[in-house]
N, C-alpha and C positions, 0 to 999 in steps of 0.2 A: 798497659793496664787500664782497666773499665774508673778507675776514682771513685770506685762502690765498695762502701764497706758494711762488716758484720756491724751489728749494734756495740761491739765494744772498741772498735772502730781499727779493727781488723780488716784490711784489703781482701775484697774479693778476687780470688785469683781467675787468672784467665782460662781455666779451667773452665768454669762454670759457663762460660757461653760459646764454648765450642759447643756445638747442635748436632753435630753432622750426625746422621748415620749411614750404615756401611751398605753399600749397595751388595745383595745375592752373591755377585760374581765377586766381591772383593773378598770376601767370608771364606775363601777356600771351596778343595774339592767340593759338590754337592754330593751328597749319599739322601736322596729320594728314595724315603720310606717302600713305596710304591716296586722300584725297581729290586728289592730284594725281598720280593715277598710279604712283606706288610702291610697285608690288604683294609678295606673299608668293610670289613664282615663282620664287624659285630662280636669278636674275638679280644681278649688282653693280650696282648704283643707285648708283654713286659721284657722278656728274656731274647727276642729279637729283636727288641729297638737295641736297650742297651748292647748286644753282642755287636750293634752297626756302630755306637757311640764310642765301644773299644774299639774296634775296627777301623775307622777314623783317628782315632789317639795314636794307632800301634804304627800309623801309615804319615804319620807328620802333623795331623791334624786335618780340620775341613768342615764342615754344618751340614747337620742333619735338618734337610728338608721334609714338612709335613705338606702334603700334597691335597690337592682338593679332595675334602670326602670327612670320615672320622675315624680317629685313629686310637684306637683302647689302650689304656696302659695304666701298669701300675707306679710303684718308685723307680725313676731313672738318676743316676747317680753320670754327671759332666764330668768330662776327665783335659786337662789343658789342651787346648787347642781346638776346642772341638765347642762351635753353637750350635743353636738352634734357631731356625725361620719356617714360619708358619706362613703359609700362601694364603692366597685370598681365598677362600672356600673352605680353607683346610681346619679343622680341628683336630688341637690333640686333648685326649678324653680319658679322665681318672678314672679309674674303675671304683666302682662303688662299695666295692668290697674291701673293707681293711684289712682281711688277709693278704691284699695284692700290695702290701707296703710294708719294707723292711722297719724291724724295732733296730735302733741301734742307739749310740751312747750320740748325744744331741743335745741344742739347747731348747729350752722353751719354759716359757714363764716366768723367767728371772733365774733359771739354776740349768744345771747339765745333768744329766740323766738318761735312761733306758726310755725312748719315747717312738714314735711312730716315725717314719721319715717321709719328707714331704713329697707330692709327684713329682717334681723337679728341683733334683739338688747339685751343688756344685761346691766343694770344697779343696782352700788353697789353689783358686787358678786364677790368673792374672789374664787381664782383657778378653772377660765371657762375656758372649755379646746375645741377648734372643731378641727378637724382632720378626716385623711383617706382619702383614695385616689380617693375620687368620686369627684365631682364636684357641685359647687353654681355657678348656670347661672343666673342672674340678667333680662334678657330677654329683655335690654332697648334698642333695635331697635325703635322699636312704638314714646319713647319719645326722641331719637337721632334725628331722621325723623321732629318731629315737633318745637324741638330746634332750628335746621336752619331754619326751612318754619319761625318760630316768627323772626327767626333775620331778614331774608330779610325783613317781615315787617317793625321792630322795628331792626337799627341796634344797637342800645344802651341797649337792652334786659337784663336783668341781669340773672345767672345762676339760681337763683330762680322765674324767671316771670313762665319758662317753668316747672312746678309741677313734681318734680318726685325726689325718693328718692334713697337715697346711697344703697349699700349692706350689710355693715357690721357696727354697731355703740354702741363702748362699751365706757362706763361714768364711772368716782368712781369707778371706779374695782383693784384690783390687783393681780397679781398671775393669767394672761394669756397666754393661749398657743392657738396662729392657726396655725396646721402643717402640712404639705404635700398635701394641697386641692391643687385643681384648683378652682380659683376665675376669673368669665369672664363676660365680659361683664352687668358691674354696669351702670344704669341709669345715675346715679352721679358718687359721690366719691364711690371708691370700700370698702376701709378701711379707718372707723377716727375712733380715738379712743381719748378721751377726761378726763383730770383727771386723769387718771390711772398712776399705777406706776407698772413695773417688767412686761413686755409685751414681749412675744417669737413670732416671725413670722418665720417657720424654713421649709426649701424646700418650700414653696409655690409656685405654679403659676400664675402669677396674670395679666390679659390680658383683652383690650377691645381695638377695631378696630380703626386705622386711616385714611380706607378706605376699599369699598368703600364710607360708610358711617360713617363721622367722630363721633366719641363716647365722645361728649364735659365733659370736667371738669371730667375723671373720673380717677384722680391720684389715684395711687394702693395704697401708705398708708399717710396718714396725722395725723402725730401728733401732739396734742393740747393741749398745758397747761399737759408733762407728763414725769414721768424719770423713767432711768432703763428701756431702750426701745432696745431689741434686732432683727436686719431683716439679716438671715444667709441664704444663698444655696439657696437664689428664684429667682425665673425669674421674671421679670417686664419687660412687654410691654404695653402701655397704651398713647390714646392720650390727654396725660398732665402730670403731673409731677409725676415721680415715688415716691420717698420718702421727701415729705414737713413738711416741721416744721410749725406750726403755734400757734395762741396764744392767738390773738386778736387786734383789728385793731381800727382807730380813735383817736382823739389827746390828750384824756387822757385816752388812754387805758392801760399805764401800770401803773395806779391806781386804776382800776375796779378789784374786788374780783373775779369776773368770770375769769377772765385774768391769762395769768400768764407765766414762762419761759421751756422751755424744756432742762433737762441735763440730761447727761450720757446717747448719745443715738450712739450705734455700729450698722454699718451697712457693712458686713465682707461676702466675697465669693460666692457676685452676679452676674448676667447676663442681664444685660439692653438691650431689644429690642427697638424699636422706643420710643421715649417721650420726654419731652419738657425740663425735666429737672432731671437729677441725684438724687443729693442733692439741693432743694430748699428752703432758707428761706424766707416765705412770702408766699401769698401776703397781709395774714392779722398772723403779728407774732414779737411780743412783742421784746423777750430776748430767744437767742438759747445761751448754755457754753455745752461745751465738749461735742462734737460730734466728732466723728472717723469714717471715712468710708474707706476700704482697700479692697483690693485684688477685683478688678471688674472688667469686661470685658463689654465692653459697644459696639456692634453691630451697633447704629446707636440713633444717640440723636441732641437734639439741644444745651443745655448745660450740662455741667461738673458739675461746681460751679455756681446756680445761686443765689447771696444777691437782692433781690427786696428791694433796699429804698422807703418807701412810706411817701412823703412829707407829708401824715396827720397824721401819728402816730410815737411818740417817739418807736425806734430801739436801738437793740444791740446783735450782734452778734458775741462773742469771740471764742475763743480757740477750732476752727477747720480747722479739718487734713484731707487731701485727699490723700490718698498714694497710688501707686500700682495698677496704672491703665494702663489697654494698652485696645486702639479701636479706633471707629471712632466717633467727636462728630461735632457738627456746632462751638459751642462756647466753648473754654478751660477754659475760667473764664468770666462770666459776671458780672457787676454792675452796674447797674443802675437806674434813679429814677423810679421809679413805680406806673404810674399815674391815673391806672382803676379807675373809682367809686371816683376819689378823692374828697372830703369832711372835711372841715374843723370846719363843725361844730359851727362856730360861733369864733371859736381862732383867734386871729390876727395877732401870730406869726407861723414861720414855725416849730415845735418839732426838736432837732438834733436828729440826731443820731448816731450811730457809727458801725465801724467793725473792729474790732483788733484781732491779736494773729492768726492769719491765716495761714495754711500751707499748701502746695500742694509741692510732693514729690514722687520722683521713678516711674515716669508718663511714656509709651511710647504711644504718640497719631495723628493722623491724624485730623487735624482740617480744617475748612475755616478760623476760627480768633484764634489765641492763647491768646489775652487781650483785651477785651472789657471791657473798665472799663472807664465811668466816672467822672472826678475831680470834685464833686459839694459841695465844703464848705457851701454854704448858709443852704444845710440840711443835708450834714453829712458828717464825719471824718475817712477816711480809714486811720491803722497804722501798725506797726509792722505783716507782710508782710511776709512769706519766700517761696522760691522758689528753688529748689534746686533735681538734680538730672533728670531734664527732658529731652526727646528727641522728638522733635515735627516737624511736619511737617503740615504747615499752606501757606493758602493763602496770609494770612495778618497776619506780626506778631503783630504791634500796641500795643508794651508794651512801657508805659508809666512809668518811674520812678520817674516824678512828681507828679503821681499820687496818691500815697500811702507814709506815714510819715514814717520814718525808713521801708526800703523795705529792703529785705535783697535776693540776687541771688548767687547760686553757684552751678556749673555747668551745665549749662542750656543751649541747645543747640537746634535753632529754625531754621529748616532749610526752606525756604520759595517757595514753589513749586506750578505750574500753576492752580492747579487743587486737587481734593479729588481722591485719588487713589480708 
């Protein structure tokens, strides 16, 4: 055992730094795309990739290689036994068309529903592995473009009015690995992974445009109702939130069996390009315990730390640590209520909620605010608080120590300057 633990001082299991990944040859048979017909033409091979990913299933299993060139497609649905590896050169490519992606019953947003399914799905399979150095291009300019044309219509539009689906979406699985892709430019959300538990994100690149056209809602990974969640050496650039927790949203949502909390989730020697939010919990997410995110380098962001309270669903967010950050961000810590889509459903009262056991630690950062946070008792209870070892440089420092119950600060030095260098 590593003598590392969660913030509530939970052992890290040895799980988390097993690294390896699986060499080509170890991956089973290869079924190259190529070799049955699934040419670089400029064609959606939706119905002949997947006929090869049965095919492989029906035969013991094995990985479907994508071969130098680009490869069209629409929803692909993994069945046990059977990855995916993208070669050096190779892309596999969404079709831009949402008619090339099954509606089926799925989760997204905090609830399960009739929704679009993502280019790459995999449910109920234990040790699905994708990897290699090619690249999953999502191709969601088409539905980026018509995103904003609905909102000016409709500015109240919701992320689902505009039809169009994630990139990557694994359910009930365990024992995953996605490693060293390049992941760009997702419709939606790049990465949700939902129910699972023992999930590797390891070197990935994961990127979708903030301009010149902006690539709505398409957070690189979101996790949902899932533990034993590791994201090591990736780059995140993305406009909206790199790494979110979620869970499930509305005012008895954390009594719903769909629902549920996310632990033991390490997010350890990354690179954040632009994006709205570091670590996010919310904005539909029950219960986050022991999250640890260390050693980051953050390029350019809007928040650090963001907790979304949302007045319609009962929260709670404990026993997480930010350590070991230096860059530039808009927000060092935000809190506050979170009122998109709010819905109460017919309740009469407000749900509390809460945020306790929180640490931010060994920071060196360039901010415009270093404390955004907050004081809203009517729906929820920030406490035990610690802060310690920072050196900031903020436009506005606006820390508030009534704002948090047992706050605890040491060392902490906020030097307040005109401007973001």
């Amino acid at each position: 055992m590593s003598g590392e633990c969660f913030p509530d001082q939970t052992p890290i299991d040895d799980w988390f730094y097993d690294l390896r990944v699986p060499s080509l040859e170890e991956m089973g048979k290869p079924y190259v795309l190529t070799d049955y017909s699934i040419l670089d033409d400029g064609k959606v091979h939706t119905a002949e990739i997947q006929g090869l990913i049965d095919k492989a299933h029906e035969k013991g299993g094995g990985v479907i290689v994508v071969p130098r060139g680009t490869y069209l497609t629409g929803s692909l649905f993994f069945r046990q036994g059977v990855h995916l590896y993208v070669a050096e050169g190779g892309v596999l490519k969404g079709s831009s068309e949402i008619q090339d992606y099954e509606i089926r019953m799925t989760r997204i947003e905090g609830e399960s529903c009739l929704y679009f399914m993502a280019l790459i799905n995999a449910d109920g399979v234990n040790g699905f592995t994708i990897c290699g150095p090619g690249t999953i291009d999502g191709n969601g300019l088409k539905s980026w473009k018509a995103f904003w044309l609905r909102r000016t219509w409709n500015p109240k539009c919701t992320n689902k009015d505009e039809q169009r689906p994630r990139l990557i979406y694994i359910s009930n699985s365990s024992n995953v690995l996605i490693a060293n892709v390049h992941l760009m430019n997702a419709h939606f959300w790049t990465n949700h992974i939902y129910k699972c538990d023992h999930v590797k994100f390891l070197g990935c690149d994961i990127y979708s445009p903030a301009a010149p056209v902006k690539a709505p809602s398409t957070d690189a990974i979101d996790i949902d109702v899932c533990t034993d969640v590791l994201v090591k050496n990736c780059r995140m650039e993305v406009n909206d939130d790199s790494v979110v927790l979620k869970g499930g949203k509305g005012p008895w949502a954390d009594s719903a069996e769909e629902n549920g909390a996310n632990e033991r989730i390490l997010v350890e020697d990354c690179v954040y390009g632009f994006c709205h939010g570091c670590l996010t919990c919310g904005s539909e997410s029950v219960h986050n315990r022991n999250i640890l995110v260390r050693r980051i380098r953050v390029l350019s962001g809007s928040n650090l730390l963001w907790l979304k309270m949302r007045p319609d669903t009962p929260q709670h967010y404990e026993y997480i640590t930010i350590e070991n950050v230096e860059g530039r961000i808009r927000n060092f810590l935000n809190i506050n209520p979170w009122k998109q889509f709010f819905d109460l459903k017919g309740r009469e009262d407000i749900p509390l909620s809460y945020a306790d056991h929180i640490q931010i630690k060994n920071c060196s950062c360039v901010c415009e605010t270093y404390f955004n946070v907050k004081k809203e008792e009517t729906q929820y209870r920030l406490s035990d608080f610690t802060f310690e070892n920072l050196r900031i440089q903020a436009k506005q420092d606006g820390f508030d120590p009534d704002a948090i119950e047992n706050v605890s600060v040491r060392d902490v030095v906020v030097e307040k300057v005109m401007k973001q260098a």
